[in-house]
N, C-alpha and C positions, 0 to 999 in steps of 0.2 A: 504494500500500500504506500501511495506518494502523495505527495497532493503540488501542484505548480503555482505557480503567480506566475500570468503573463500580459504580457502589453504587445498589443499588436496595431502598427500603424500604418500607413498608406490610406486605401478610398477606402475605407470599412465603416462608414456608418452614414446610415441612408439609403444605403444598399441592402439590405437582410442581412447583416452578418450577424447579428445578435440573435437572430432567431436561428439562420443556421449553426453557430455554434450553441444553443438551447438544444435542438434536435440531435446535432451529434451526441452530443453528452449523454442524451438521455436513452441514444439505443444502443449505447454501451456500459448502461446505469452507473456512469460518475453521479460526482456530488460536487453542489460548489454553484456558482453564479458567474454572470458575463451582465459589463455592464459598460456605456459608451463614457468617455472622457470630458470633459470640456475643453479639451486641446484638439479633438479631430482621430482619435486614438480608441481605440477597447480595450480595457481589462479586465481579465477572467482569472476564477482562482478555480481550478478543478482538482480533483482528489477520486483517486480509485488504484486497481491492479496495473502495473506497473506495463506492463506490454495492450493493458486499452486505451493508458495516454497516451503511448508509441503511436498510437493509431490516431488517435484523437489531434494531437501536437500535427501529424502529417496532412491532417485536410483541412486545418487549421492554416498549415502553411498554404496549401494553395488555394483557400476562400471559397467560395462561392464565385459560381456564375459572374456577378456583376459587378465583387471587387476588384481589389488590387492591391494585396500585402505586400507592404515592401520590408516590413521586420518583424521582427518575432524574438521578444526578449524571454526568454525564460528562468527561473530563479525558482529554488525550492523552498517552501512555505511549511510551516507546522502544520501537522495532521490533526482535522476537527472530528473526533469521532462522535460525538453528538448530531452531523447534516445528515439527510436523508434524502436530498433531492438536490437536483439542481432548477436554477430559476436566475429569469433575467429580472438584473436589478432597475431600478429605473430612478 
């Protein structure tokens, strides 16, 4: 079990990327939230098995349809094991 902090930046909001990463998340039953910046930026903190972030982290890099990532910081976070769900912050 891990759980990340990440900041992703490029065209990602106003595009669906908060909803596509909600979905990703949730069909690989992480936990954690995703939520836009007031810089133009998303950050999400997700938590699960260690090779469904591998997966999660990888379509994260490449967005959705109608963005354009151009970074992806990632940084490891303490484990909350009280979440049960993921959900977009707002």
């Amino acid at each position: 079990m891990k759980r990340y902090h990440i900041i992703v930046s490029g065209q990602v909001q106003q595009v669906g990327f908060r909803f596509f990463s909600y979905k990703e998340a949730l069909s690989m039953k992480l936990t954690g939230w995703v939520k836009n910046c007031y810089d133009g930026r998303v950050e999400i903190e997700v938590q699960g098995e260690e090779h469904k972030l591998d997966i999660f982290l990888y379509k994260i890099r490449e967005g959705n349809l109608f963005s354009d990532v151009e970074n992806v910081s990632i940084d490891e976070a303490e484990i909350k094991g009280e979440e049960k769900s993921f959900r977009i912050v707002y």
